[in-house]
ZAMARGU-4260 file (C-alpha; in steps of 0.2 Angstrom, whole numbers, plus 5000, padded with zeros to 4 digits):
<rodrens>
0) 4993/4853/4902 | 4985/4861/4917 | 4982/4854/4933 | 4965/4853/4937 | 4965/4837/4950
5) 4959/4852/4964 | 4942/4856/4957 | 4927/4847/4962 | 4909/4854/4965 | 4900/4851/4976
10) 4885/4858/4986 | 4883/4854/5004 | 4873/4859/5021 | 4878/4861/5038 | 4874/4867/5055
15) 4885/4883/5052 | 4874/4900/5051 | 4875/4911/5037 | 4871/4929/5037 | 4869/4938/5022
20) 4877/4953/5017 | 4865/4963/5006 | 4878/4972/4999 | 4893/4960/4998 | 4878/4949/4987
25) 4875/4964/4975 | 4893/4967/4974 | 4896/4950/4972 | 4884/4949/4957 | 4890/4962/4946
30) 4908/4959/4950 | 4902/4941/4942 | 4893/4946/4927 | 4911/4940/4916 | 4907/4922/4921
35) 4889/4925/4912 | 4889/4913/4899 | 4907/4904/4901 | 4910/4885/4907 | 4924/4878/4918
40) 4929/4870/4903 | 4931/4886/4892 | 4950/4893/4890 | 4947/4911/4895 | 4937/4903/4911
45) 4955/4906/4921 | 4957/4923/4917 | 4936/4928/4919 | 4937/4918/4937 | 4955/4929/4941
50) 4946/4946/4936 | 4929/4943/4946 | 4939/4939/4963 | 4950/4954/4960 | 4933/4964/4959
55) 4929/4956/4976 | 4944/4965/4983 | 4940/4978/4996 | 4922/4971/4998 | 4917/4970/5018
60) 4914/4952/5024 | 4898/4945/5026 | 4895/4939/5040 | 4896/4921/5047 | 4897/4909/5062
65) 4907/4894/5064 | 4909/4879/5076 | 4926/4873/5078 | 4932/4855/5079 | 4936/4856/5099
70) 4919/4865/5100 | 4922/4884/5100 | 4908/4895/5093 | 4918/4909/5081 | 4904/4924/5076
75) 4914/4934/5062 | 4912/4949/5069 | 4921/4946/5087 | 4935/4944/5072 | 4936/4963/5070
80) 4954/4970/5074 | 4961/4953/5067 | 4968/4949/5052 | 4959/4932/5045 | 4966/4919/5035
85) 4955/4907/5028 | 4958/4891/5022 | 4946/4881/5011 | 4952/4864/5008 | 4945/4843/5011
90) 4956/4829/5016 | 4957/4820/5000 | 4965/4836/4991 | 4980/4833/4985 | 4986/4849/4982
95) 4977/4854/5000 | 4987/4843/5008 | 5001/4846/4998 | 5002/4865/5004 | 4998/4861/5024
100) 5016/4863/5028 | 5018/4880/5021 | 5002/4885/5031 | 5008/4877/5046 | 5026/4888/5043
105) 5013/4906/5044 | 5005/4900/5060 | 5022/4898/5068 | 5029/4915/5059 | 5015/4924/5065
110) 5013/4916/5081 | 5010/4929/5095 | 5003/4942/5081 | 4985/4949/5077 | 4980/4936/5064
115) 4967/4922/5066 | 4972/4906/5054 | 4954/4895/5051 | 4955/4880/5041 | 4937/4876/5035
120) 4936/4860/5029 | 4921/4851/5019 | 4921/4837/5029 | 4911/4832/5048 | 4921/4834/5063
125) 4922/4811/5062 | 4933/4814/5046 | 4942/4825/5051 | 4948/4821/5068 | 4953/4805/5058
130) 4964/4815/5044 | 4973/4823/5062 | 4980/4809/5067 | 4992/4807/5055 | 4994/4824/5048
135) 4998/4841/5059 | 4988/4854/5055 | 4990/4869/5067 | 4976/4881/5059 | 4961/4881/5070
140) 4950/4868/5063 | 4932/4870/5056 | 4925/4856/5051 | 4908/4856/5038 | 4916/4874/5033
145) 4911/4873/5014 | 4894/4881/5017 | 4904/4897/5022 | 4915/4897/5004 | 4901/4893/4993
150) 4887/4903/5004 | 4893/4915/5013 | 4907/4922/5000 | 4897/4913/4984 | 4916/4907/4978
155) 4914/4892/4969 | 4918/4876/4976 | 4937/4873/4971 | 4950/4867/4983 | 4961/4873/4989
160) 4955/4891/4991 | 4963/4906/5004 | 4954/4921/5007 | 4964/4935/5020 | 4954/4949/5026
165) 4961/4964/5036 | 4957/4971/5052 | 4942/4981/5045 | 4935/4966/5041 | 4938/4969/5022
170) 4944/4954/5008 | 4961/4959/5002 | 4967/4939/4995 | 4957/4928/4987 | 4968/4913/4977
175) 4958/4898/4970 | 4972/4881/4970 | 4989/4881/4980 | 4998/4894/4987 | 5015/4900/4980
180) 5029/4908/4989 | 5036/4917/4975 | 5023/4923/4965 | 5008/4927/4979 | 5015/4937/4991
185) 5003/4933/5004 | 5017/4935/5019 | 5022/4952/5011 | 5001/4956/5013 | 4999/4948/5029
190) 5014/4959/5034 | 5006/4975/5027 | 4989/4971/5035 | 4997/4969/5054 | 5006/4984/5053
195) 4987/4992/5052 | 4985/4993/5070 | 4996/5009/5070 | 4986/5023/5073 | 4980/5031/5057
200) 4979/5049/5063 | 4998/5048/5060 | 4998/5041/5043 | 4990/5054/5036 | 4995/5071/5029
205) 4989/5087/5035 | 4979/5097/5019 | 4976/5115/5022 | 4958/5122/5023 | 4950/5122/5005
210) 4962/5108/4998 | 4956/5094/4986 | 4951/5077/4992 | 4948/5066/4979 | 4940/5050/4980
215) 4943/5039/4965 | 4954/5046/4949 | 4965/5041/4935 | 4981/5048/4927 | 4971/5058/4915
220) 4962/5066/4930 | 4978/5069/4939 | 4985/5075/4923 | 4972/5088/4922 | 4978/5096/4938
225) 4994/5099/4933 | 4996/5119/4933 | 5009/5130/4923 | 5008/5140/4939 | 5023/5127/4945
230) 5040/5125/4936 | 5035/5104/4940 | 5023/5095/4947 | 5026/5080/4957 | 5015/5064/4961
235) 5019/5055/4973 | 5012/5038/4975 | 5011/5028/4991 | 5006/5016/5002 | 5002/5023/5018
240) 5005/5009/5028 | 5023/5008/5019 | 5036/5017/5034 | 5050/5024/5020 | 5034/5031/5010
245) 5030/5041/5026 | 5047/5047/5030 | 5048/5054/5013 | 5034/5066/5016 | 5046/5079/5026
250) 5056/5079/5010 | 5042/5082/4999 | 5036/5095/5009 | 5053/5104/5009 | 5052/5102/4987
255) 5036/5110/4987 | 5040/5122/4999 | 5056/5129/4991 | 5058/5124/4973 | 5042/5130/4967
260) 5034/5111/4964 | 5017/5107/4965 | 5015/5092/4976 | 5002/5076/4970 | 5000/5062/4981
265) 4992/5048/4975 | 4985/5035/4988 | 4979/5017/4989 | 4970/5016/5004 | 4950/5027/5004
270) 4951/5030/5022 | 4969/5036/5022 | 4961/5051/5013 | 4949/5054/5026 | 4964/5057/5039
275) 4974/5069/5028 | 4968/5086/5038 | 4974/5076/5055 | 4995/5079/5054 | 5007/5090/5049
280) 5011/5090/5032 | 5004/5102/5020 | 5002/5099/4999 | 4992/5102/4985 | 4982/5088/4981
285) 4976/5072/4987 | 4968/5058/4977 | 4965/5040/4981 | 4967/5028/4967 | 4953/5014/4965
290) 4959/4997/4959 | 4940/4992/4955 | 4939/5005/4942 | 4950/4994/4934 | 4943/4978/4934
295) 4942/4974/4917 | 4961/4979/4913 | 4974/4964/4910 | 4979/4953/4926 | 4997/4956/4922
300) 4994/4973/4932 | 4991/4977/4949 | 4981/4995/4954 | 5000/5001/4957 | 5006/4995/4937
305) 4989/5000/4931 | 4992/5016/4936 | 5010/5017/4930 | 5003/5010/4913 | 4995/5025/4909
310) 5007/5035/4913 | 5019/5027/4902 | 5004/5026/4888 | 5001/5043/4890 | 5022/5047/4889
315) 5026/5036/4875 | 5038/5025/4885 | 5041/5007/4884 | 5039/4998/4901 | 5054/4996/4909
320) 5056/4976/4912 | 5059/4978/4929 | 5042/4986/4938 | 5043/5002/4950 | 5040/4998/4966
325) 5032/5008/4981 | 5034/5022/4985 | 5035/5030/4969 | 5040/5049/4961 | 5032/5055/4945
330) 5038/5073/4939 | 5031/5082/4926 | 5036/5098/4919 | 5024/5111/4911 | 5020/5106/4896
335) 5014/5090/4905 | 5027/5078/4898 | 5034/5067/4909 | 5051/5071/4912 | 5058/5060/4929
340) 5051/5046/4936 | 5061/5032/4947 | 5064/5018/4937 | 5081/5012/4943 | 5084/5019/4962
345) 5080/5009/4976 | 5060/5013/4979 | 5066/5015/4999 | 5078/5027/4996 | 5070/5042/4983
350) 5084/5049/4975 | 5078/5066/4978 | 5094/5077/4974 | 5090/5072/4957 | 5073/5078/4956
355) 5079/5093/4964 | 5094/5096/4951 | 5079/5096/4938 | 5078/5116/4940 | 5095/5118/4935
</rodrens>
């Protein structure tokens, strides 16, 4: 049976200021409209709950303030340029408390880095002094922080809850109960979101005049594009921020350039797009793929498999049990079938010989 000893509601106040964000609210409303007439104790509840903090992905913070327990005034956005790790807990919790020592483990992992580690917990600062004796807890503490969960982000009050937002001051986690290592990849996140303080002028690719920049698509979109002009066409799917997706991009170019392919890339990150006229690469397309558009598909697929779905759909292929990871190749010939894609190389180490050998 599930565990459901973490959730309690409650509703509190507290001296911490809140400042709304009209468009994190309107965002936040729509993205819950598949709550609309379901309990807690409903089944599908889980799954409704999962698919409305998905849709909160990518959203900008709202703004808020906060006191700390040794008296430090935080605003959020003197937080800008940091990533932020929140953790919503109290200190009767089991699971809370059950969790502290992995949270501890991050703030010595990460020590020294760009990342700012708040607990925010529902009790006074009285309470929680007393809970520190006895138990370490090297987060910066908040205490009375359950106004910022429940007003601020409007997440409902269940504990424990951890919310990472990146540099740009963007929610890119949110995960209601306790953490786990081998199926959350927060660390891998919180590793991808540091790495964000490399200049982005380099992590684009350079589109000649009058190229497509496409905001938002789908494989059927993408699919349109592909031209009989070209022997193949090749998408190529990446994270910009990935360092062996952007040393494939030489090597792209050389395929384009001399074995008549036409080259796709596929993107996850909107502003990446915006960069692409700023280096030295030259291809065909570019189009940045929005999760959100996809926010009523299964949870058993991230914006990377939802992706990968279609195109499998679309080709008639059984997913292969073990998914394809970033950065990933898609070649198509054409006729528009689906001829290549790198299902058993390393993803860090694109086979490209073998793409290449598809002209012969």
């Amino acid at each position: 049976m599930r565990n459901f000893h973490f959730l309690i509601f409650i509703f509190l106040f507290s001296n911490n200021q809140i400042v709304f964000s009209q468009s994190y609210s309107e965002q936040h409303k729509k993205c819950s409209e598949v709550l609309e007439e379901i309990s807690v104790g409903d089944s599908a509840f889980w799954t409704k709950l999962q698919l409305r903090n998905k849709c909160l992905i990518g959203l900008k913070t709202p703004q808020f303030s906060i006191n700390t327990l040794d008296g430090k005034f935080i605003n959020s956005d003197s937080l800008q340029g940091k990533v932020l790790f929140l953790n919503f807990w109290f200190t009767k919790c089991i699971p809370c408390i059950h969790e502290i020592p992995e949270l501890n483990k991050l703030v010595s992992k990460y020590r020294g880095k760009d990342i700012v580690f708040l607990s925010l917990a529902n009790e006074d600062s009285t309470q929680l002094r007393n809970f520190l004796k006895s138990q370490k807890f090297t987060f910066e503490q908040v205490p009375n922080g359950a106004s910022v969960m429940i007003d601020t982000f409007k997440l409902f009050s269940m504990w424990p809850t951890t919310v990472i937002i990146d540099k740009q001051g963007k929610i890119q986690f949110i995960k209601v109960g306790e953490l786990d290592n081998k199926k959350d990849n927060h660390k891998l996140l919180l590793d991808k979101l540091l790495l964000q303080s490399v200049d982005k002028n380099q992590l684009g690719v350079n589109m000649a005049e009058g190229k497509v920049h496409k905001i938002q698509t789908s494989f059927q979109e993408i699919k349109q594009n592909i031209s009989d002009e070209n022997d193949f066409t090749l998408v190529y799917f990446f994270k910009p921020f990935c360092q062996p997706s952007l040393q494939n991009l030489s090597k792209l170019e050389e395929i384009k350039k001399n074995y008549n392919f036409k080259v796709i890339l596929l993107t996850t990150v909107k502003e990446n797009v915006e960069n692409l006229n700023k280096a030295k690469f030259g291809f065909d397309t570019c189009y940045y793929f929005d999760p959100l558009i996809y926010n009523t598909h299964t949870l058993d697929y991230d914006e990377y498999d939802m992706f990968t779905k279609e195109v499998f759909d679309d080709a008639k292929i059984i997913e292969p049990s073990k998914r394809i990871k970033f950065p990933a190749v898609f070649v198509f010939n054409r006729n528009k079938k689906l001829i290549y894609y790198n299902k058993d190389e390393d993803s860090t180490n694109l086979e490209f010989e073998k793409i290449i050998r598809l002209k012969n």
